[in-house]
C-alpha positions as CSV (number, residue, x, y, z in Angstrom):
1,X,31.9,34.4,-8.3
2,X,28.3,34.7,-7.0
3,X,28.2,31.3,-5.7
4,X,31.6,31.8,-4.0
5,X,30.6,34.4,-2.1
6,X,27.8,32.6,-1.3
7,X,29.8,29.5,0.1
8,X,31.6,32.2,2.0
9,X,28.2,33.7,3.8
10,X,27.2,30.4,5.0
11,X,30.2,29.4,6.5
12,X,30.5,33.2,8.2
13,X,28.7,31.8,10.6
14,X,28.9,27.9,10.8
15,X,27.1,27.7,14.1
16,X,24.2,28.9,12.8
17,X,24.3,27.2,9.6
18,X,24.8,24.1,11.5
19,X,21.7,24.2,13.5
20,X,20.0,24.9,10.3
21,X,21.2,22.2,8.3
22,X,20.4,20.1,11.6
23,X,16.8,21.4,11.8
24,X,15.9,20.5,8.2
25,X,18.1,17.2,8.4
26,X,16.0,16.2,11.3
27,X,12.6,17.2,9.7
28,X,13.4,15.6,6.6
29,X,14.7,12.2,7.9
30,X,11.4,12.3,10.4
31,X,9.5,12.4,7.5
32,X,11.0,9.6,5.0
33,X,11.3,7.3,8.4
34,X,7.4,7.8,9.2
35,X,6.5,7.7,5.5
36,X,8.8,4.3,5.6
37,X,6.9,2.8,8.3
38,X,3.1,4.3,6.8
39,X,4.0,2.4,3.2
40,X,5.5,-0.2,5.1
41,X,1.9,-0.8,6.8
42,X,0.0,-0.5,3.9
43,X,1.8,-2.2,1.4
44,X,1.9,-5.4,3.6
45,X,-1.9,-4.7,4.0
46,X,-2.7,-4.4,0.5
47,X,-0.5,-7.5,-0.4
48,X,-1.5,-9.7,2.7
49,X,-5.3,-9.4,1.0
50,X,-4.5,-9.7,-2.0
51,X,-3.0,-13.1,-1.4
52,X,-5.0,-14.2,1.5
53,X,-7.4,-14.6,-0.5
54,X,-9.1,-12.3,-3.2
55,X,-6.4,-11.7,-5.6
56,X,-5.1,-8.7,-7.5
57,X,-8.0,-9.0,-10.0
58,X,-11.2,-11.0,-10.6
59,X,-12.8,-12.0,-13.7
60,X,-16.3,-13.2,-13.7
61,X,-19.8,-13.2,-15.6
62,X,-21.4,-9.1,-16.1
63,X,-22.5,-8.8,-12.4
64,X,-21.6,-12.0,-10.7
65,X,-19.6,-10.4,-8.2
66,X,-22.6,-8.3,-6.6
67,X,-25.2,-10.9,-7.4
68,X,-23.4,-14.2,-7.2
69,X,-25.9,-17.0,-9.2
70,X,-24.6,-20.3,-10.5
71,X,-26.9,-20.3,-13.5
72,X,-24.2,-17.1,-14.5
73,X,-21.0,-19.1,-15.0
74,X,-18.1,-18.0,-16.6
75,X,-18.9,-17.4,-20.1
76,X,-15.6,-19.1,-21.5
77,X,-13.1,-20.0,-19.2
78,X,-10.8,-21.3,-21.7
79,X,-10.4,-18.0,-23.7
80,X,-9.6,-16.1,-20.2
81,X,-6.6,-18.6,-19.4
82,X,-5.8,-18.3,-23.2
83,X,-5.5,-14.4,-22.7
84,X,-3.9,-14.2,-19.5
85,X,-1.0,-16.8,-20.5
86,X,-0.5,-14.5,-23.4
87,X,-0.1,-11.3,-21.3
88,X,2.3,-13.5,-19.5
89,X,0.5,-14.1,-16.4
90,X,1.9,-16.6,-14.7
91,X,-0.3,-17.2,-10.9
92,X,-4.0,-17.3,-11.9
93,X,-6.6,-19.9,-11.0
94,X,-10.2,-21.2,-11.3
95,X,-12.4,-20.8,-8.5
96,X,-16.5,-21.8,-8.2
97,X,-18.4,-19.8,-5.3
98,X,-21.9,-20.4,-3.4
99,X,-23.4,-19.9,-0.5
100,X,-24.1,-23.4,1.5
101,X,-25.3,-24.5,4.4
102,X,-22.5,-26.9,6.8
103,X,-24.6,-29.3,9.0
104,X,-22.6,-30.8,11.9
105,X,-24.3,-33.1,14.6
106,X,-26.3,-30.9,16.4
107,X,-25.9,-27.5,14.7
108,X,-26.0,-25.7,11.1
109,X,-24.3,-22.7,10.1
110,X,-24.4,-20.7,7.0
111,X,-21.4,-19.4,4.7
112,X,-19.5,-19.5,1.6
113,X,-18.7,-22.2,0.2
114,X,-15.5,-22.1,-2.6
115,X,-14.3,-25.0,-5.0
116,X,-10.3,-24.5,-5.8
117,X,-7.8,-26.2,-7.8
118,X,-5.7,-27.5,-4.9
119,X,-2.6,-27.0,-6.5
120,X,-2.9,-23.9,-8.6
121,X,-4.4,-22.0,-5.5
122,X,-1.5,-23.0,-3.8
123,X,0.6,-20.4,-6.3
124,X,-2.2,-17.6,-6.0
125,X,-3.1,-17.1,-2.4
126,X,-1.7,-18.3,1.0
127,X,-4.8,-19.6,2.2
128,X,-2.4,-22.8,2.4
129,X,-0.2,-21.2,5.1
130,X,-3.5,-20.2,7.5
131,X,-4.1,-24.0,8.1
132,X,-3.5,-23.9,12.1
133,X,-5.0,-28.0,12.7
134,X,-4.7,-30.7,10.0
135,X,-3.6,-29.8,6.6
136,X,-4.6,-28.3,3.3
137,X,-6.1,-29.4,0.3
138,X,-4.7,-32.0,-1.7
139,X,-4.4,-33.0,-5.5
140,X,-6.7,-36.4,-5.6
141,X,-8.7,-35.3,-2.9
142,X,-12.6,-36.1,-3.3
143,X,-14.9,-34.8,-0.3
144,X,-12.6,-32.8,1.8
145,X,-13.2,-29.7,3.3
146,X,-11.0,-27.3,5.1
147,X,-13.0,-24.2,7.0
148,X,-11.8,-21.2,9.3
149,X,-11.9,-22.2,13.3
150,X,-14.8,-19.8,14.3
151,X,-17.1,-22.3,12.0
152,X,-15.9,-25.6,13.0
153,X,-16.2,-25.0,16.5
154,X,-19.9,-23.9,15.9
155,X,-20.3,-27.1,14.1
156,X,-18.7,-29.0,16.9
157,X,-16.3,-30.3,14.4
158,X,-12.8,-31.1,14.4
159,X,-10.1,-32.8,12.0
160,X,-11.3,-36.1,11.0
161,X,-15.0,-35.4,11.1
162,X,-17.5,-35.9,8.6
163,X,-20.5,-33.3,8.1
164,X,-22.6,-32.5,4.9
165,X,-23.1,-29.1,3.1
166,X,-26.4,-28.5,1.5
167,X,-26.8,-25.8,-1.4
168,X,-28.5,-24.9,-4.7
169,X,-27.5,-26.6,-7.9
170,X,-27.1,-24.7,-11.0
171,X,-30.8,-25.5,-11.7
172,X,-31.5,-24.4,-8.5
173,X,-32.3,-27.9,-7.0
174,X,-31.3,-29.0,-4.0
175,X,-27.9,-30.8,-3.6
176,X,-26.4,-32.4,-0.5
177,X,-23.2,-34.3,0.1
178,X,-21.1,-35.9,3.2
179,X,-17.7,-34.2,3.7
180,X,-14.4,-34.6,5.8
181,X,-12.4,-31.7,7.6
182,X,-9.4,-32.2,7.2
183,X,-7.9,-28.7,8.0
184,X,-8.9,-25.8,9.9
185,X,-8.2,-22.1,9.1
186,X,-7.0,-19.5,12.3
187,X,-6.2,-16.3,9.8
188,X,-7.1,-14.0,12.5
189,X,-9.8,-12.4,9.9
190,X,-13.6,-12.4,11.6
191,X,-15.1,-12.9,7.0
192,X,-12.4,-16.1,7.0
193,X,-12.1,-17.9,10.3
194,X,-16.1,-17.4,10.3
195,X,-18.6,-18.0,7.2
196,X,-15.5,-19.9,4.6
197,X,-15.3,-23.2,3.3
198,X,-12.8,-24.6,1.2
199,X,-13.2,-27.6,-1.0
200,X,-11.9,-29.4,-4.5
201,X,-12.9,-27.7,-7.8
202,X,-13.9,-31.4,-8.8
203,X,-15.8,-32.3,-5.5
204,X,-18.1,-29.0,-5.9
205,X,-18.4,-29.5,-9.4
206,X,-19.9,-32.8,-9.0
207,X,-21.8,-31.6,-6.3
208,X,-23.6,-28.5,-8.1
209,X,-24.3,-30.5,-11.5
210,X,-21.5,-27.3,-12.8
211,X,-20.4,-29.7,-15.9
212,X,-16.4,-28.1,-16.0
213,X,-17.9,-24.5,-15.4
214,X,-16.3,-21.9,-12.8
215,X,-17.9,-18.6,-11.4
216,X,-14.3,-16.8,-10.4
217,X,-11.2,-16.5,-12.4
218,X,-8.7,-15.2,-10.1
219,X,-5.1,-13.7,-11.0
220,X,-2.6,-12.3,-8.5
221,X,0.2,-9.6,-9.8
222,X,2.4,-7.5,-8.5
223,X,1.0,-3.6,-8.2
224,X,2.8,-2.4,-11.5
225,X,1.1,-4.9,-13.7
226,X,-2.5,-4.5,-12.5
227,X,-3.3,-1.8,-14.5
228,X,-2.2,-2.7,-17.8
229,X,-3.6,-6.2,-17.7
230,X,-6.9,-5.1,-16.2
231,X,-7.0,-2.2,-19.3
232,X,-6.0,-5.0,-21.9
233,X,-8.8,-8.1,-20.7
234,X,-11.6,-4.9,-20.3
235,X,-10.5,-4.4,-24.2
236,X,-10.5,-8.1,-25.0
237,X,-13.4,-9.0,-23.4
238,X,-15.9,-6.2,-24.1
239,X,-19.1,-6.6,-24.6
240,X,-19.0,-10.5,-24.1
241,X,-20.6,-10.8,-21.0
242,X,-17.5,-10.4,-18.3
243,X,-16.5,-8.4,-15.7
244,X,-12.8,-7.5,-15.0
245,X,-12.6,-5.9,-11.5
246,X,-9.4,-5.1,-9.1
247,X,-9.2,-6.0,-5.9
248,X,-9.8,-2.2,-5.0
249,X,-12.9,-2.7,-7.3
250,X,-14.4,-5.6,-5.2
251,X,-13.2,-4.4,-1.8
252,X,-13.0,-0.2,-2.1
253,X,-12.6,0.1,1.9
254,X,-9.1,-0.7,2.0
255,X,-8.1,2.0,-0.4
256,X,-9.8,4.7,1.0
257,X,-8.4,4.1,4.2
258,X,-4.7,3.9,2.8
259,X,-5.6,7.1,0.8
260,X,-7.3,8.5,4.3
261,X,-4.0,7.9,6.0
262,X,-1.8,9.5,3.6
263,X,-3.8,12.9,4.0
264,X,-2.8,13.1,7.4
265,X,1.1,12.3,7.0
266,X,0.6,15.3,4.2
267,X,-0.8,17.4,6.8
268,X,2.1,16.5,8.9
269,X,4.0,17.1,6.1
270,X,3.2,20.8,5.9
271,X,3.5,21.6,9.3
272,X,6.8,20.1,9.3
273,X,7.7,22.2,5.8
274,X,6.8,25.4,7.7
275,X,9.0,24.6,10.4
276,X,11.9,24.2,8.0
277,X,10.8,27.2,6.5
278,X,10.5,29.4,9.5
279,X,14.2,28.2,10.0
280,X,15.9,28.9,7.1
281,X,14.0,32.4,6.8
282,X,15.0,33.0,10.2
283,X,18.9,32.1,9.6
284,X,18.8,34.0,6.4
285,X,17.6,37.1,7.4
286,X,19.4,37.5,10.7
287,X,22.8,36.7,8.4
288,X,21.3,39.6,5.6
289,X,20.3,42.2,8.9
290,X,24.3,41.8,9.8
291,X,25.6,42.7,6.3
292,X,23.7,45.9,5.3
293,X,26.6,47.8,5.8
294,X,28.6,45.1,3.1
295,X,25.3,44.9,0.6
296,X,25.5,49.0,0.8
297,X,29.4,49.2,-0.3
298,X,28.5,46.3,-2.7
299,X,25.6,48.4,-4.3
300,X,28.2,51.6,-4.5
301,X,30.4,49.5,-6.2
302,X,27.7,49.1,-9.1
303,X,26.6,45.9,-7.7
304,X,22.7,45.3,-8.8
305,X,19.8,45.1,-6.2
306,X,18.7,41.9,-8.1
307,X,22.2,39.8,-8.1
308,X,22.2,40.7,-4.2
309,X,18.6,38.9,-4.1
310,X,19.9,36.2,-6.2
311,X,22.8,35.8,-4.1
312,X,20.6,35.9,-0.7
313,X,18.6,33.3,-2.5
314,X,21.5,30.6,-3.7
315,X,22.6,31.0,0.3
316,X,19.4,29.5,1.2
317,X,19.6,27.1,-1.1
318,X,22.5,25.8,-0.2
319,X,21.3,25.5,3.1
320,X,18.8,23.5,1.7
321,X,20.9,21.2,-0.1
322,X,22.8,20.2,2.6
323,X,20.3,19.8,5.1
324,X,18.0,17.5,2.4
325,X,21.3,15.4,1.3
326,X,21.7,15.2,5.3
327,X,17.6,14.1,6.4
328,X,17.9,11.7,3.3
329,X,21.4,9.7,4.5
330,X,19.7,9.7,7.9
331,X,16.0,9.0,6.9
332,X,17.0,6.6,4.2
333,X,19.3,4.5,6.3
334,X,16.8,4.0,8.9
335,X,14.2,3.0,6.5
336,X,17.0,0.8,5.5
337,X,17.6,-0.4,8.6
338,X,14.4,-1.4,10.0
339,X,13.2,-2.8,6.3
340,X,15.5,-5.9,7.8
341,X,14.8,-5.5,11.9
342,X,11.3,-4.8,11.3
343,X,9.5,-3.5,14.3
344,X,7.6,-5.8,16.1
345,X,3.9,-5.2,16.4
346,X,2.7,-8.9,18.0
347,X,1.6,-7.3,21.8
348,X,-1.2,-5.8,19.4
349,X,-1.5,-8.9,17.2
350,X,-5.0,-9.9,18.7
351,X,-6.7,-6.4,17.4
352,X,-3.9,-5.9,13.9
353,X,-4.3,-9.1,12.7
354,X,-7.8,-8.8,11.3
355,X,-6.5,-5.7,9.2
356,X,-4.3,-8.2,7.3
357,X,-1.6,-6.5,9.3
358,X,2.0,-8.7,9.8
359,X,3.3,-8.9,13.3
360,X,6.6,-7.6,12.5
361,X,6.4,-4.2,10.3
362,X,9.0,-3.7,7.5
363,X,9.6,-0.3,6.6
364,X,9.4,0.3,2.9
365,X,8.7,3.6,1.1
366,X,7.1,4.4,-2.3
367,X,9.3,6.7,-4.8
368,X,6.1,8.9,-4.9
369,X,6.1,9.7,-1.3
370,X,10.2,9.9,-1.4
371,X,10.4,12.6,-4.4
372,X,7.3,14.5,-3.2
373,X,9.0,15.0,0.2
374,X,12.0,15.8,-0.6
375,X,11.5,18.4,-3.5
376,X,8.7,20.1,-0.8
377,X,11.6,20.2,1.6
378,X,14.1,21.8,-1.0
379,X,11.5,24.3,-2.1
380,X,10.5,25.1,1.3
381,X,13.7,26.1,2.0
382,X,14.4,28.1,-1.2
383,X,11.2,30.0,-1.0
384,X,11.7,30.9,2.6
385,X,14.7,33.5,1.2
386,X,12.0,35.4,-1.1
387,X,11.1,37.4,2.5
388,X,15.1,38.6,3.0
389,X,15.9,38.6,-1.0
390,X,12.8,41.1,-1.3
391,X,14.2,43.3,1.3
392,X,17.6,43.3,0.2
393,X,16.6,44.3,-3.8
394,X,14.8,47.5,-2.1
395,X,17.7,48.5,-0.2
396,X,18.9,52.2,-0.9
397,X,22.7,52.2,-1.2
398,X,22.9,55.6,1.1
399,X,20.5,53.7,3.5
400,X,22.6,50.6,3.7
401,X,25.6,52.1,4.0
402,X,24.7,53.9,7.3
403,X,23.0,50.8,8.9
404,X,23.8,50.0,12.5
């Protein structure tokens, strides 16, 4: 009966229950576009670094990764890949990293130089897919090199040149060997395109006297499985000499800016919740200031103070429900709708792509962010009611009655 009457109240005045409903439809679907397009961003960050280059998580020897030394190889390489294929990951490969020095004809330049398994990194990162001149890494390839552009053209090197690289054995002697470019990297990242080299796993090991060691054991996953396989390697390998870090771990800059960003769509958040709150307070209590006269007759009828609140209260509820179900068709579908348009950011490609930004953003939004927003908007709107609820369960029957 009490919801009846309810149903009844709203649509007393459907006008007004319209704008309402519109005002909280339009807030809420607002919010899941902007939270569509703020995951969207980040999550193509967070994945574009991930597989650029770094990986979802790193396993090396106890402090490699801050203080990178060759004489600190991985301590067993074999019982990594042993414990990762029975976790069931599937894209992980072996890495070696040094610092080097690339001599071209009439220059030098410093940077890092990294030994891969041509066809295994193929299936971890897209460094592959960066090559702008020549080609990739092949399987059977001896001394080839592929660098970013900034460093070849300091070396006033192109495809089909030969330089040497000069670095530290893993004695610490000095090693030296002629190399060929065969592809050049244009990423659009200042740390890649300036100060990386690329070579074979077997060239570099030859060249550093590494005997079948590697420094980096790298594994990509998607986000859900990060967790649980960094928890269970930590546990296996305890106390053994390793380090398990995530890419958050190695590179905590990122993550704090996603998490910085967030805090201001939840400020926008609340200002947008008191809107809808200021609303649906103001709706409700204009519609309970027209029926004093009816709550007084209701009251003299034996009706309580408290189911008159209650009743006040499932109004605004209602209003709620139909203005969330409303913002989240509308918000949803365009979240839907641009997740296969995209919006297309390449005017700004020149200053996003270094973010590991892609040209063309694809809205996407996290269930987090979706049942957070939605429940505050449904709350804001009930608790907005407790202001004309209160002041009907104090009305005085007589009082009411007489009301003008």
């Amino acid at each position: 009966m009490i919801f009846q009457l309810a149903w009844r109240n709203v649509l007393r005045n459907a006008r007004r229950s319209f704008i309402t409903i519109a005002a909280i439809a339009l807030g809420l679907s607002a919010l899941l576009f902007l939270w569509g397009f703020n995951d969207g961003v980040h999550n193509s960050m967070m994945r574009n670094l991930q597989q650029t280059i770094i990986g979802s998580i790193q396993i090396h020897s106890d402090g490699y990764f801050r203080h990178p030394k060759l004489s600190r190889p991985l301590p067993d390489a074999a019982r990594v890949r042993q414990l990762l294929d029975k976790a069931g990951a599937k894209q992980y490969t072996s890495r070696i990293r040094t610092f080097a020095l690339a001599a071209g004809n009439d220059t030098s330049e410093g940077l890092v130089l990294l030994g891969v398994d041509p066809q295994r990194e193929t299936q971890v990162t897209r460094l592959h897919s960066k090559v702008s001149q020549g080609r990739f890494l092949a399987v059977g390839d001896q001394n080839t090199c592929v660098m970013g552009a900034t460093t070849a053209r300091n070396l006033g090197i192109s495809v089909g040149d030969d330089f040497v690289f000069l670095a530290q054995d893993r004695y610490g002697a000095l090693a030296a060997d002629r190399f060929r470019l065969v592809g050049v990297i244009d990423s659009g990242e200042m740390g890649i395109d300036r100060g990386l080299a690329v070579v074979p796993l077997a060239a570099l090991d030859t060249l550093l006297n590494m005997q079948g060691r590697v420094t980096d054991m790298i594994v990509l996953l998607a986000p859900q499985h990060i967790e649980p396989l960094t928890a269970m390697l930590k546990r296996q390998l305890s106390g053994d000499g390793y380090e398990v870090l995530r890419w958050y771990d190695m590179y905590p800059m990122m993550k704090q800016w996603v998490e910085l960003e967030n805090g201001f769509y939840y400020i926008f958040l609340s200002v947008v919740l008191l809107i809808v709150a200021a609303g649906v307070m103001n709706t409700v209590l204009m519609s309970t200031l027209e029926r004093m006269h009816e709550f007084g007759v209701m009251m003299a009828l034996g009706c309580g103070r408290w189911r008159l609140a209650v009743l006040v209260a499932i109004e605004s509820a209602m209003l709620g429900i139909a203005g969330v179900l409303a913002g989240m068709v509308i918000g949803l579908s365009l979240v839907f709708v641009f997740q296969h348009v995209g919006i297309d950011l390449s005017g700004q490609m020149d200053t996003i792509s270094r973010f590991y930004i892609n040209p063309v953003v694809r809205t996407e939004i996290d269930t987090t962010h979706l049942l957070v927003t939605v429940s505050s908007v449904m709350l804001a709107s009930v608790l907005a009611a407790l202001v004309p609820a209160w002041r009907v369960a104090r009305l005085e029957p007589v009082q009411a009655i007489h009301h003008v």
